[in-house]
ZAMARGU-4260 file (C-alpha; in steps of 0.2 Angstrom, whole numbers, plus 5000, padded with zeros to 4 digits):
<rodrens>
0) 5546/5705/5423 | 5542/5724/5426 | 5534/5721/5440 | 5550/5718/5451 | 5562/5731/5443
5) 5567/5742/5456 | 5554/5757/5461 | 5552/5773/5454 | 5555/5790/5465 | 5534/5792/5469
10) 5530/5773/5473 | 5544/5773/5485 | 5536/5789/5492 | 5521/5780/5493 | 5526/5764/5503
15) 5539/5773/5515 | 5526/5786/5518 | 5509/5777/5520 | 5507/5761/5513 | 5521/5752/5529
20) 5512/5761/5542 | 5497/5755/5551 | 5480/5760/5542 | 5477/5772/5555 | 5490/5782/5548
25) 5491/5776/5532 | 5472/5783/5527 | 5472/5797/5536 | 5489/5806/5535 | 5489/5816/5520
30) 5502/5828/5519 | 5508/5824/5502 | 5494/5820/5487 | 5505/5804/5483 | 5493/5796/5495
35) 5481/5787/5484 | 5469/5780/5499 | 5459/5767/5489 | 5477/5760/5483 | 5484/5764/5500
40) 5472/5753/5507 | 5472/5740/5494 | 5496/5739/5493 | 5494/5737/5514 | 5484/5722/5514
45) 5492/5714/5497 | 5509/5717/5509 | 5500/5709/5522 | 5496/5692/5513 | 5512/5692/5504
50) 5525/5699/5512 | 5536/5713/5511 | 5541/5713/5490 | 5540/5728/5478 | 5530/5717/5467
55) 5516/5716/5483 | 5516/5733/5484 | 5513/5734/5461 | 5501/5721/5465 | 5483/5727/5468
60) 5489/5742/5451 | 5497/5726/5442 | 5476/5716/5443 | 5469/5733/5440 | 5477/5736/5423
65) 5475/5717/5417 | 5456/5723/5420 | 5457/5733/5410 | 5460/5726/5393 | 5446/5716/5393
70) 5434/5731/5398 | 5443/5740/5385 | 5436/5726/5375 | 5417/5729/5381 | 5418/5747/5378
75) 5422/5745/5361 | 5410/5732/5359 | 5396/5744/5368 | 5397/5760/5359 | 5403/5752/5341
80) 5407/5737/5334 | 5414/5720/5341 | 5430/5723/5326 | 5434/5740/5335 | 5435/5732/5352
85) 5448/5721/5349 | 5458/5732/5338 | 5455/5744/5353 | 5460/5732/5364 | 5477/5728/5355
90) 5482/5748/5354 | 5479/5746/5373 | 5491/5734/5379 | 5506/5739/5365 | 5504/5756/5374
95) 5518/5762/5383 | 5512/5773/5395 | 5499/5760/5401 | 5513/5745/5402 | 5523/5758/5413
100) 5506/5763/5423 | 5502/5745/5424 | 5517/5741/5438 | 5517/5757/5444 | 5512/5756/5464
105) 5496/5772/5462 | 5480/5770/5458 | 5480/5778/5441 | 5475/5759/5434 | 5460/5761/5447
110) 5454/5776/5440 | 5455/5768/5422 | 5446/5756/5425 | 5432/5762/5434 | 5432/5778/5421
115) 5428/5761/5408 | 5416/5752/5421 | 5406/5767/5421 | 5406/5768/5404 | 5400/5751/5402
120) 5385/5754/5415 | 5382/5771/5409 | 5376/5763/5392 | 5364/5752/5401 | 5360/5764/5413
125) 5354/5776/5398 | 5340/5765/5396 | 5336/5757/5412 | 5329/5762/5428 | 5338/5749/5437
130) 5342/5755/5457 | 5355/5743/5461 | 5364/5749/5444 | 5363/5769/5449 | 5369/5766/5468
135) 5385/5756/5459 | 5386/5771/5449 | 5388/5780/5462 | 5399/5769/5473 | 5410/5769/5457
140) 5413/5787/5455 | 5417/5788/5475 | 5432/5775/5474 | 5438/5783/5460 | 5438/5801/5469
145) 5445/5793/5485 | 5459/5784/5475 | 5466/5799/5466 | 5458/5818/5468 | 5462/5822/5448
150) 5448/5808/5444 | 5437/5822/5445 | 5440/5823/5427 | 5433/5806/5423 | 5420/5805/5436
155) 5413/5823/5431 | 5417/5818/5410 | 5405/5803/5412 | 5391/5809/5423 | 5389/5825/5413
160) 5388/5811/5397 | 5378/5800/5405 | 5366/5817/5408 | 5364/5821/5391 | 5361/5805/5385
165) 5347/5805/5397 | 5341/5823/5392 | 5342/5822/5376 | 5338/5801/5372 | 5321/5801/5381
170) 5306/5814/5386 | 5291/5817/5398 | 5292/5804/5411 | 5306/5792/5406 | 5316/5806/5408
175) 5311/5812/5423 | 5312/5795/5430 | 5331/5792/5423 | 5335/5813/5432 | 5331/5805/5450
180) 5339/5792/5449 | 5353/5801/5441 | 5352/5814/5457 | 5352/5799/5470 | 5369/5794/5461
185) 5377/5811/5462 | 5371/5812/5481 | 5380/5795/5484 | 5393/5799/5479 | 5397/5813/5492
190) 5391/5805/5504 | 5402/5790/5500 | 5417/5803/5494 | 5415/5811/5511 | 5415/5795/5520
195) 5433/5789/5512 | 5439/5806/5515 | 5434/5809/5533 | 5449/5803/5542 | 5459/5814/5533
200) 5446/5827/5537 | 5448/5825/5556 | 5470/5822/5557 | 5475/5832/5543 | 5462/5845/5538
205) 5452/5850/5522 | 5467/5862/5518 | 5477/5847/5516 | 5465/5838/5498 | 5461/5858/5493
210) 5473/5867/5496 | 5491/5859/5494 | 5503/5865/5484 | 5495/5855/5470 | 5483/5861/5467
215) 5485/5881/5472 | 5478/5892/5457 | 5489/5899/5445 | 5487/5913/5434 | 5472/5913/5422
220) 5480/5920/5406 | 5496/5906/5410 | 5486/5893/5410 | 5473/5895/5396 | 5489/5900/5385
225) 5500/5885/5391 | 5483/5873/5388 | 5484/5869/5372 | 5502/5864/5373 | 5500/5852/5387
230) 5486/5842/5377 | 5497/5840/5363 | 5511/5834/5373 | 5497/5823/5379 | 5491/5815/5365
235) 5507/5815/5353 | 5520/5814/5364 | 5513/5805/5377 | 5499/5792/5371 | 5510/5788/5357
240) 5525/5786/5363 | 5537/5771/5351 | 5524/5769/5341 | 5530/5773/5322 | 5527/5792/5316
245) 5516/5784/5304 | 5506/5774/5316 | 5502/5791/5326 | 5495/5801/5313 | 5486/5787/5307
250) 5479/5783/5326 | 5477/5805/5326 | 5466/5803/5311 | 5456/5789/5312 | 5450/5797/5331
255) 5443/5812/5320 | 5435/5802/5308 | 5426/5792/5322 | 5420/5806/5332 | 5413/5816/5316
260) 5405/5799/5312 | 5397/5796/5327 | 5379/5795/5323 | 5382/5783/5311 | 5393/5772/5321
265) 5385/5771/5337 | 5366/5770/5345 | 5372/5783/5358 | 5368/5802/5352 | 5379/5809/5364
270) 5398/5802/5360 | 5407/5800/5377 | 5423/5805/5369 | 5416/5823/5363 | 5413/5825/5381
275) 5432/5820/5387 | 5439/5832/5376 | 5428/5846/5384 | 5425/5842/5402 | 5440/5841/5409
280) 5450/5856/5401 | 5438/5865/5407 | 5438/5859/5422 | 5457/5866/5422 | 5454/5883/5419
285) 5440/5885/5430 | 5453/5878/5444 | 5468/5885/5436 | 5479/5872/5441 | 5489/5863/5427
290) 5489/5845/5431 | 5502/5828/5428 | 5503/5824/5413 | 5497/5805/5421 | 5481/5812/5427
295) 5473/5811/5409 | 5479/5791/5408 | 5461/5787/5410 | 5457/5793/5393 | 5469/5781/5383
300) 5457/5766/5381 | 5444/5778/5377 | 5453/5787/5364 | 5460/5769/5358 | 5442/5764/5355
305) 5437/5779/5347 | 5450/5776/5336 | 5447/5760/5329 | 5430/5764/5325 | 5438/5777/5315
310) 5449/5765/5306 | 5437/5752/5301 | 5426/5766/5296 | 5439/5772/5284 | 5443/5758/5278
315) 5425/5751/5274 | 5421/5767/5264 | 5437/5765/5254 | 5431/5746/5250 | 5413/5753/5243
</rodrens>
């Protein structure tokens, strides 16, 4: 099995660094951003009840990304068509980059499936006023910050979707109502992000999480010009890697077909996916800093689902 091949360069970097040391050190020393805290925390006691094995250390990432097939499945089932869940939900695991991921000791599997989990609550949370739903919400988007800083991109993609919906699906006082609930979210989460980052605050410093060499601004022109290259690599290189050439275009396409189809395919009037595509670019070039070509692996299920909807939407108006 994958999950006891020998490690790669960063999850070594990762155990020797902070996950073998006590929790002390391990979630408050932070002088390289391979330090994934939620993960951190999460490898240190799966070594302590298994013992010291690579797969112990994969383990927690390994549960993570079993998750998320199945809430692959519900997003599908959410926002389109119980068909395009489990067509989504095969694309997903005959991935390559999410089977690598998936035994990969970070917490990019976290972050993929919390980015889905909100998803799921998002939609119910468009239409309910539910306190004990926008406090998870909240608690959500702050694991998913404190277990990788580039989560921002997810976090920020599906609040600023879940905003819209709210702005633009109801009026006068459902609104109003959803907007306070959606503020108490927002301020739980920095509270909560502040909270998992504070020991790195007080031993390491703030300079440390803002301004690494990671994520140290680059030139605006170089990045806006070097953009639009990096989401190709992304999606075609990347997200499609083995599959047949075929296979790719016809995935490319289909994910067109079902974002211009939206309305007619989903209940939501703001599709989650339009967002992704915005959000977090811009993100970048407000930053400037051009990040891992990983840090957009949340989006794969996502795009997946999209996808599919695409397909049988194709597919159904050929049949007419």
């Amino acid at each position: 099995l994958y999950i006891s091949t020998p490690m790669a360069i960063d999850e070594a970097m990762t155990y020797d660094s902070f996950v073998r040391f006590p929790l002390s050190r391990g979630l408050t020393d932070y002088w390289s951003t391979n330090n994934h805290l939620i993960h951190t925390l999460l490898s240190h006691i799966s070594l302590a009840l298994f013992g010291p094995q690579e797969w112990g250390v994969r383990l927690p990432a390994f549960i993570f990304s079993l998750l998320v097939l199945p809430m692959t499945y519900i997003v599908g089932l959410r926002l389109y068509s119980r068909n395009a869940a489990l067509l989504a939900t095969a694309l997903v695991t005959a991935s390559v980059l999410m089977i690598e991921y998936s035994v990969n000791a970070r917490g990019y599997s976290l972050g993929t499936l919390i980015f889905l989990a909100q998803i799921v609550l998002g939609w119910r949370l468009r239409t309910q006023l539910n306190r004990l739903g926008w406090g998870l919400f909240g608690v959500l988007s702050a694991v998913s910050l404190a277990t990788i800083p580039t989560m921002l991109y997810a976090v920020a993609s599906v609040e600023i979707w879940l905003f819209l919906s709210i702005v633009l699906e109801h009026r006068g006082r459902e609104r109003s109502q959803r907007l306070r609930y959606f503020v108490f979210a927002g301020v739980l989460t920095v509270a909560l992000t502040a909270f998992f980052y504070s020991g790195v605050l007080i031993v390491s410093g703030l300079d440390r999480i803002i301004a690494n060499r990671f994520v140290l601004p680059q030139g605006f022109r170089g990045v806006v010009s070097a953009l639009p290259n990096h989401i190709v690599e992304i999606v075609w290189k990347t997200w499609n890697e083995d599959f047949p050439a075929l296979l790719d275009w016809l995935t490319l396409g289909a994910f067109v077909a079902g974002l211009a189809a939206h309305r007619r395919l989903s209940r939501g009037v703001v599709p989650v996916a339009l967002v992704v595509l915005i959000v977090p670019p811009s993100i970048v070039v407000v930053q400037r800093v051009m990040p891992y070509i990983r840090s957009w692996q949340f989006a794969i299920p996502l795009y997946f689902v999209v996808a599919a909807a695409g397909f049988l939407f194709i597919v159904q108006r050929l049949a007419r």
